[in-house]
Every structure is written in structure tokens, then in C-alpha cells.
N, C-alpha and C positions, 0 to 999 in steps of 0.2 A: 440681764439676770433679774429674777424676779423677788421680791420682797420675799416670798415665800422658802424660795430658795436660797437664799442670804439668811433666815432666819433657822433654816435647816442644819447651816454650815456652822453656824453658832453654836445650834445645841450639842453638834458633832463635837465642837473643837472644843467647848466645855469642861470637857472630863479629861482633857490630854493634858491642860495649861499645867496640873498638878506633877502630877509625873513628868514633863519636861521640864519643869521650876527644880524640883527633886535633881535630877540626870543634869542638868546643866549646875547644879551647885556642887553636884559628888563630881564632875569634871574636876571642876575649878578647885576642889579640893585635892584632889587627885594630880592634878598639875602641881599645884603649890610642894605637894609630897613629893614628888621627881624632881621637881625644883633644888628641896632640901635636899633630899638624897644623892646629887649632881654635884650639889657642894659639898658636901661630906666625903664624897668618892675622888673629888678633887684635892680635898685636902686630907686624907690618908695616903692617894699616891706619892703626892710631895712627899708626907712626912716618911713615907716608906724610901722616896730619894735618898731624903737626907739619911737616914738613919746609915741606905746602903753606902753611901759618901764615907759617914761615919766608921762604920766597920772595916771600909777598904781602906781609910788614914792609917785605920788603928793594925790590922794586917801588915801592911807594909813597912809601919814602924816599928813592930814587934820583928818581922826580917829581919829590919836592920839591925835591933840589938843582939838578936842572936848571933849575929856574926863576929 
């Protein structure tokens, strides 16, 4: 490859580094947000378990005293 041609490829790849510095930090922030959101989603189901746990105690003790 020739000096000239190495020096071509430079002033091509110049004006990308911007925009991929950009695109590669909105990834990374984009991940971190799925991230979060992954654990939020994780702990809603739980808390939705428990809660169903909850109501189906509270049901099935309310049978009983009815009776």
C-alpha cells in the first residue's frame, strides 16, 4: 500500500470517528437502560408473586371463616 493511499484512508476515516464515538456511547447507554429496566421487570414480577401468594392466603382464609 502506498503512503498516498494510507493517507487517503485517513482523511476518509476522519469524519466517521465522530459519529461512531457518538453511536458507540448511545449503545452503551442504551444497554445500561435495558439493563435497568431488566431489573425493574424482575422485581415487579416478584413483587406481583408475592402479592398473588398474598391474596390467595387471604381468599382461602376468608373460606374458612365463612364456614
Amino acid at each position: 500500500m502506498k503512503v498516498s493511499e494510507v493517507r487517503e484512508l485517513r482523511a476518509e476515516a476522519l469524519p466517521l470517528r465522530e459519529p461512531v464515538a457518538r453511536l458507540t456511547a448511545t449503545g452503551e447507554h442504551l444497554a445500561a437502560q435495558l439493563q435497568d429496566t431488566r431489573a425493574e421487570l424482575k422485581e415487579t414480577r416478584e413483587d406481583g408473586r408475592a402479592l398473588q401468594a398474598e391474596l390467595l392466603a387471604l381468599t382461602r382464609h376468608d373460606g374458612k371463616a365463612k364456614k
